[in-house]
N, C-alpha and C positions, 0 to 999 in steps of 0.2 A: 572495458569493464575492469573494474580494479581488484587484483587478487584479494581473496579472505586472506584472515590471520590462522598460522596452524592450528590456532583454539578451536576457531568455529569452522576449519575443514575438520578436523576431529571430532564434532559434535555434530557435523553432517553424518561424516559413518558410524556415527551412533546410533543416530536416529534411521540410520540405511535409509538414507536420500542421495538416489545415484549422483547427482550434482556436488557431491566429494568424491567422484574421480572426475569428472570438470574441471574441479578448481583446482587439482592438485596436478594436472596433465598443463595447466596455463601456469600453473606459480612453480612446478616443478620438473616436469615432462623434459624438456631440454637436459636439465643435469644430469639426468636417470639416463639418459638413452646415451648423453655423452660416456657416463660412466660403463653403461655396458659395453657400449663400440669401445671401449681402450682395454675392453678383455676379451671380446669376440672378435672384433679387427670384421667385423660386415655389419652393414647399415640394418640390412632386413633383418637381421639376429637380432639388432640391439633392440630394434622396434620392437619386434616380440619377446625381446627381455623385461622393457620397460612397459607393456601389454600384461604380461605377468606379473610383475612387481604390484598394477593395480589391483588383480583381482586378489594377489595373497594380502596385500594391505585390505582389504576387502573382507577378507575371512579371520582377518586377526585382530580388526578392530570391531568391536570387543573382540577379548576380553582386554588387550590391550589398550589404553590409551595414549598416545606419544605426543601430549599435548605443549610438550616442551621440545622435544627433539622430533620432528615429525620428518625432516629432510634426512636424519639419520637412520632416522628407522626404513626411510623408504631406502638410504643407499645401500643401507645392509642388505634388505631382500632383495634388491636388484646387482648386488656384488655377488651375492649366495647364487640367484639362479643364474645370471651369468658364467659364473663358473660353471655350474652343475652344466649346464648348458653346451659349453667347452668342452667338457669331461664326457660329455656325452655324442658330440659329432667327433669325436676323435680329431679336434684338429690341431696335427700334429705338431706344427710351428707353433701355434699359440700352447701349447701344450707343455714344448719343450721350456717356452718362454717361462709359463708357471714352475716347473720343475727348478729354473735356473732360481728363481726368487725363493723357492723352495725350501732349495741350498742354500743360499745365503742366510736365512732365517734361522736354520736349524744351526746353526751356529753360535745364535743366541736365545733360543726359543727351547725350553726346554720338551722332549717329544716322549712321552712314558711309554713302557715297553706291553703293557696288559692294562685290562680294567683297574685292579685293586692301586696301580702309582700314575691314574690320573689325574691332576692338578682341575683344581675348580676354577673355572674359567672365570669367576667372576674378580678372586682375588687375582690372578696373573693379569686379567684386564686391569683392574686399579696400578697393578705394582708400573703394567706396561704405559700406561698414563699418567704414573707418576713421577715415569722417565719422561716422558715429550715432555711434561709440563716444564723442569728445569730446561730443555735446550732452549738456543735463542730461537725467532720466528724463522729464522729461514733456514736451519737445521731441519727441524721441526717438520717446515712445508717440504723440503725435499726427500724427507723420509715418510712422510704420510704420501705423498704422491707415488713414492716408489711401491710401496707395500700396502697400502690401501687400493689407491687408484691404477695400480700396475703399471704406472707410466715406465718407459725405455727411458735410459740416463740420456739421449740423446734429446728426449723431449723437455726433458725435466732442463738440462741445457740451456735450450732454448727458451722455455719458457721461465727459468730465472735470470737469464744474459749469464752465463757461468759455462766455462769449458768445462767438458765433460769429464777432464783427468779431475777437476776438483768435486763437481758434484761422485766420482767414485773415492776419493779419497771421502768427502762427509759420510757417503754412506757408510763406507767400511766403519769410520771413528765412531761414528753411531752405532750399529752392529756390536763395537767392543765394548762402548759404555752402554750398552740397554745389557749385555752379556754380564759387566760386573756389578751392576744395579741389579738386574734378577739373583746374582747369588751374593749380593751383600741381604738380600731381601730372605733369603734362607732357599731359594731353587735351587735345585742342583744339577747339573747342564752337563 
């Protein structure tokens, strides 16, 4: 059976015709569940991460529609409750692992002290993608894998043929140019 387009898997959970989580478990199931295994580091987790990801795409389409980004919107909810996920069996290694990316982020990320100097997360999203958009593609992919995808520099390694000392030297150089592009942008860190 040939997967739908994310138009018409979105116009199924429109229409709340269970056969858009069908289509969306065959066109997209594998990504999701890889993505949570690289944050919960267990199979059975990720399954019940990517179980979850369906039913909240479920309840958020409507009023939602993601008929253009429909793989993003599912990695977000499956990044989100993966983590929550994490955060919640206390596991401690993977734990410490996010703590470590953490750190590295808040380096460049700016983190307000109270409600009243929260930053709107939608301009920092643009400013923060209008940093990726300038590096080259594999800048780029090494730093969305790091910090998105939570990949270990050793993976990342691997799966770009790159010694590790270089994929941690990219990251750092990234880290310093996303830090002086946020405060050429008017943040202040």
């Amino acid at each position: 059976m040939k997967a739908l387009d994310d138009n018409r898997i979105v116009e199924l959970y429109l229409l709340r015709d269970e056969t858009a989580i069908k289509q969306t478990t065959e066109k997209y199931g594998s990504r999701l569940r890889s993505l949570a295994y690289g944050i919960v580091n267990d199979s059975q987790t990720a399954e019940e991460c990517e179980n979850d990801t369906y039913m909240e795409a479920w309840n958020t389409i409507p009023p939602h529609e993601p008929r253009s980004y429909l793989y993003a919107f599912l990695a977000r909810i499956t990044r989100h409750i993966s983590l929550n996920c994490c955060r919640d069996r206390s596991r401690l290694k993977r734990n410490a692992f996010i703590c470590e990316l953490s750190a590295e982020m808040e380096q460049c990320i700016p983190a307000p002290d109270d409600v009243e100097c929260c930053i709107d997360d939608m301009a920092l999203s643009d400013a923060i993608n209008g940093f990726l958009s300038k590096l080259d593609e594999e800048k780029r992919n090494i730093f969305v894998r790091r910090y998105w995808y939570l990949d270990s520099v050793a993976v990342i390694s691997k799966r770009f043929a790159l010694s590790e000392s270089k994929v941690k030297t990219t990251l750092f150089r990234c880290r310093t140019g996303l830090r002086e592009h946020l405060e050429k942008e008017g943040y202040t860190l």
